[in-house]
N, C-alpha and C positions, 0 to 999 in steps of 0.2 A: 335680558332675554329678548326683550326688541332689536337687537341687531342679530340679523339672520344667522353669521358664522357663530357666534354664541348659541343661539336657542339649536341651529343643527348640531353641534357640538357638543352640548346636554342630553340631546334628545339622543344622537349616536352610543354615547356610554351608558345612557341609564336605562336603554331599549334592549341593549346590546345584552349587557348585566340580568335583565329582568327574562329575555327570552329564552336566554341559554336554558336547559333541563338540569336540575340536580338530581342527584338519587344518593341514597344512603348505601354503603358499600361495608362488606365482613373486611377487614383487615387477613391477608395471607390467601385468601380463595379468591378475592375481590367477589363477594358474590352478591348481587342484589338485597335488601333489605326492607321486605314491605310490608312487615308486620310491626315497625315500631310507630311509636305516634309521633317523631321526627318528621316521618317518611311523609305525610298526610300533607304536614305545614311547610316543606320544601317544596312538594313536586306538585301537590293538588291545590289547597287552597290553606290563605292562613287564616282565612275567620270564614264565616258563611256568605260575607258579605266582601271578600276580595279575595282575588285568587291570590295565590305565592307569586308570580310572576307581576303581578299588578303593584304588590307590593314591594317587590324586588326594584321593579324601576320605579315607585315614589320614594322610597327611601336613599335609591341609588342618585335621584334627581335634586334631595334634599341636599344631600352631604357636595354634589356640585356646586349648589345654589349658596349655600350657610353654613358648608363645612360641615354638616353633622348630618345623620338621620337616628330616629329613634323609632325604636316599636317594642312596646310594653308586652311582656308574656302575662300571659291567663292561664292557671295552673290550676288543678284539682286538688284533691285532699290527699293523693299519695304523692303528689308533687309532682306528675308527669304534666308534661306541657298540651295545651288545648288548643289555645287561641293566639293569635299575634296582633297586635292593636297598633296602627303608623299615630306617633303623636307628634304635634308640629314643633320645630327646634325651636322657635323663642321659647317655647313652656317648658326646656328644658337646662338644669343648672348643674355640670359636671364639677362633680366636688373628690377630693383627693383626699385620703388619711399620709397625714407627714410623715409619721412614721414607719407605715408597709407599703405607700403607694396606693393601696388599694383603693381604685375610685366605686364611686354611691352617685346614685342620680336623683333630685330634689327635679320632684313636676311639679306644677303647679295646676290643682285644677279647681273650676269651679266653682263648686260646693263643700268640699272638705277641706280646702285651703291645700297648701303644698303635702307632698307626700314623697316621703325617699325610697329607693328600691334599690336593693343587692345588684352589682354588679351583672349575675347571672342572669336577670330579672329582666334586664333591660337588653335589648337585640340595637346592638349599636355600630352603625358604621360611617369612619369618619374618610374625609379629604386629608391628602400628605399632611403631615403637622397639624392638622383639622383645621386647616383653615383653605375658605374656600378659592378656587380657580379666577372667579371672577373678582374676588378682593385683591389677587394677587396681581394680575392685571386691569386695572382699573382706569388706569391714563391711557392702557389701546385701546381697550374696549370706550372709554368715553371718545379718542378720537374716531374711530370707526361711526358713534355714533353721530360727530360730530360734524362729519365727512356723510353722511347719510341724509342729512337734516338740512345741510347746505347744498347737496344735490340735489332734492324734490325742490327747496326754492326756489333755485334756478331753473328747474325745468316746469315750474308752477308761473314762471313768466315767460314763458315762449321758447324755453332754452337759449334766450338770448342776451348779452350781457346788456345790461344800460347803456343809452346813448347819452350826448350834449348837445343841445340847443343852443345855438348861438344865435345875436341880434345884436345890430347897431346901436337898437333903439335901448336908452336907457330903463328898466321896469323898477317898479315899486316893488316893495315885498309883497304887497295885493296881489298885484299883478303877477309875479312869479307866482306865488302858490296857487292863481286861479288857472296860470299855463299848467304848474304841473298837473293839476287835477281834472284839467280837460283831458290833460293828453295820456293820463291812469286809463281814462274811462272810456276814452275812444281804442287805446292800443294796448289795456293790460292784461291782468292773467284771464284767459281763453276771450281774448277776441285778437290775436296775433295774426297778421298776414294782411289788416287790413291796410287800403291806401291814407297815406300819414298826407294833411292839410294844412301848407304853415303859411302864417302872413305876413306882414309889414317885414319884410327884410329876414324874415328868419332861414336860418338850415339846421339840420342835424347830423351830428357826426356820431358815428359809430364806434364804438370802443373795439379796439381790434384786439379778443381776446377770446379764448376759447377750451372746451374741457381740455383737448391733448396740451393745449399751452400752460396750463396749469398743473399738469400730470395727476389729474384726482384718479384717472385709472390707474395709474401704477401706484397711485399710495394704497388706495380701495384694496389692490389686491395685496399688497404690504401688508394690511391690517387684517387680512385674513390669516395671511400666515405668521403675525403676533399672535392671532386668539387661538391659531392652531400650536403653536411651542406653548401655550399655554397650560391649552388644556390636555398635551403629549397625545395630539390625536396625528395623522397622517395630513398635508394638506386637498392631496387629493380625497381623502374622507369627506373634506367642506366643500366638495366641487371648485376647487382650486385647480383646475387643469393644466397650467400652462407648463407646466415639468413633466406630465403624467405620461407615460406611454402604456400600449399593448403590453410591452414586456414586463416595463415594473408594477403597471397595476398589479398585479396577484400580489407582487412581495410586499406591497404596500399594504393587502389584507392581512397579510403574515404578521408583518410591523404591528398592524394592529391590535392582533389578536397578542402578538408576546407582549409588548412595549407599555399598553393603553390597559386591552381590557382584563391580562392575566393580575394585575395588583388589585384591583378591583373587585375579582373570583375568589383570591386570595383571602381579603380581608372578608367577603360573603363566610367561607368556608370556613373561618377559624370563629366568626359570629357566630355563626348556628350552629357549632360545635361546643360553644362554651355554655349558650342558654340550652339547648333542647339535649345536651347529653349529660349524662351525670360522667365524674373521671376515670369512674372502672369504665363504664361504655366506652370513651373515648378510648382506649386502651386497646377495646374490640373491632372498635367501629369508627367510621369517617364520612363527613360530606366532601363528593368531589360535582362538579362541574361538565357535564357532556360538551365538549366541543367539539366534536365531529361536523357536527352544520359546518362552522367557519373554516375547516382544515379540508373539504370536500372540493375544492380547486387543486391541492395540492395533494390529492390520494394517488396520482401516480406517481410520483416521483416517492410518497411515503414507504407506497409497495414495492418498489425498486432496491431502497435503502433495504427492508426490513427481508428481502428476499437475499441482499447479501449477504447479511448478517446471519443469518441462516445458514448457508451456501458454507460460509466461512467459520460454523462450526462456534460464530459468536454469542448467538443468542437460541436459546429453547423455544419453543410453539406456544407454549405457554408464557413467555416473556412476551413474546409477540402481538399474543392477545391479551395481555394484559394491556400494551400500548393501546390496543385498538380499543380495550374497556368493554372484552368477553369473558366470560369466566373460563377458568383452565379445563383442559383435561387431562384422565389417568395417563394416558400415552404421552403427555407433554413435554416431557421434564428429561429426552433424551436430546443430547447435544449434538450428535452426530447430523451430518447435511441428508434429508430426504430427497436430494435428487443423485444420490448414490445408493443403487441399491447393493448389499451386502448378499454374500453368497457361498454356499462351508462347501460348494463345490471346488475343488481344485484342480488342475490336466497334470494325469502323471506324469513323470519321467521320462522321456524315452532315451532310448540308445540307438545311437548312429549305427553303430557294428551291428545290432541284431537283423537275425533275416529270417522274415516269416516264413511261417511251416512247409506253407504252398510251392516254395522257390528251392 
């Protein structure tokens, strides 16, 4: 997390995850739901002491970091869910039955010593395979950091590379370590630019070497876009500029929002579906995700689409707002295009031959 494209790269997904709005939705009306105690621990808060969204990005921050996040449900006496409690992933020990699959989580706390809890019990959301991003890349991330660390040195002595001192005069080892330690203490780190004083025959030669000569920009920026294939974020996401334009930015929030942070929503959504609903509710009822925030660059071109489909007889008013995540109405559900209006007017007949009365 000390290498910047890393810690903005955790912080982008787990921010991103945590901000978003959820709401609990009727199955077939899509209609808002804010009378179950789901509803409370989604969108308001999960305990009195962290809102949903706080806990949404610590857990989403964990399973980056460790591959896993955990938070223990708090339930009453008729088994409806209360509370949501983040426990930290070393205390937690994911254990499998061989025979159904069915995993059990073994915490350990404490004062009562370990303790196992159902499946249901536990609000659990992992990394691809559960293992985490930064194990996976480990040798960029330690070269970035490596490349990080050899940079502030060098510019922690003047940004300038070592020189040699040369001389006729034969020196002792004395001798040399008392040169070099003059010449630490008169020219080293922050007293640079001063005039250099050498005697009996000496000069200094400069090492002619430099950052573009060594390309540490171009690897720097290399190992950004390692940490960014890593963590399947955008490189312009990590302020990686050098590809970015006007044009592709937007598509690059698009990338983001499908590619990065929809698996992410996904596994959210199927979590809080398995603890906070029993399986008749889920049958009823669903967690989904408001994205509208991050697709708000792209509403005109949505309204475009959604108006031809329309237009062309493809999609209902009520299909429409369902994209848009409104609820229907009675009149919805006719397919015909509303920029035709219909009309049981029809123009008679006429006849060419006939000749008015008048004539």
């Amino acid at each position: 997390m000390r290498v910047p494209a890393v810690a903005r790269a955790v912080s982008l997904i787990a921010e991103g995850a945590g901000n978003l709005p959820v709401k609990l939705f009727e199955r077939g009306t899509r209609a808002s739901v804010t009378d179950h105690p789901a509803y409370h621990l989604v969108h308001e808060a999960a305990n009195p002491w962290t809102s949903a969204e706080a806990l949404r990005t610590d857990l989403t921050a964990d399973a980056l970091k460790h591959g896993h996040g955990f938070a223990v449900v708090v339930r009453n006496s008729l088994g409806e869910a209360l509370e949501l409690h983040r426990v930290e992933p070393g205390r937690v020990q994911i254990e499998t039955d061989t025979l159904t699959g069915e995993p059990s989580y073994l915490i350990s706390t404490t004062t009562a010593g370990p303790a196992r809890y159902h499946y249901a019990d536990v609000l659990h959301v992992a990394a691809f395979n559960g293992v985490s991003p930064i194990v996976r890349a480990r040798e960029a991330i330690g070269l970035a950091s490596a490349m990080e660390s050899h940079v502030a040195k060098l510019f922690a002595n003047g940004a300038r590379p070592s020189g040699i001192i040369t001389t006729e005069k034969t020196l002792t080892e004395e001798g040399k370590g008392n040169l070099a330690k003059g010449w630490q203490a008169a020219h080293g780190a922050g007293r640079s630019g001063g005039t250099a004083i050498l005697d009996e025959g000496m000069t200094y030669q400069r090492i002619a070497e430099t950052l573009t000569d060594a390309q540490f920009i171009e690897n720097r920026v290399e190992q950004v876009r390692e940490v960014a294939r890593a963590f399947n974020v955008p490189p312009p996401m990590l302020f990686e500029l050098s590809r970015a334009t006007w044009s592709n930015s937007e598509e690059m929030g698009r990338q983001f929002l499908v590619f990065t942070l929809a698996p992410w929503l996904k596994t959210w959504a199927a979590a809080y579906a398995r603890c906070l609903l029993t399986p008749a509710e889920r049958r009823e009822l669903y967690v989904e995700f408001i994205t509208d925030d991050l697709t708000t660059t792209d509403t005109a071109n949505r309204a475009a689409a959604y108006s031809t489909y329309r237009a062309a007889g493809v999609m209902t008013a009520n299909e429409v707002r369902a994209g848009l995540n409104l609820p229907p109405r009675d009149d919805g559900d006719v397919l015909a295009s509303p920029h035709i209006t219909p009309t049981d007017a029809t123009p008679a007949a006429s006849n060419k031959n006939e000749i008015p009365e008048n004539e």
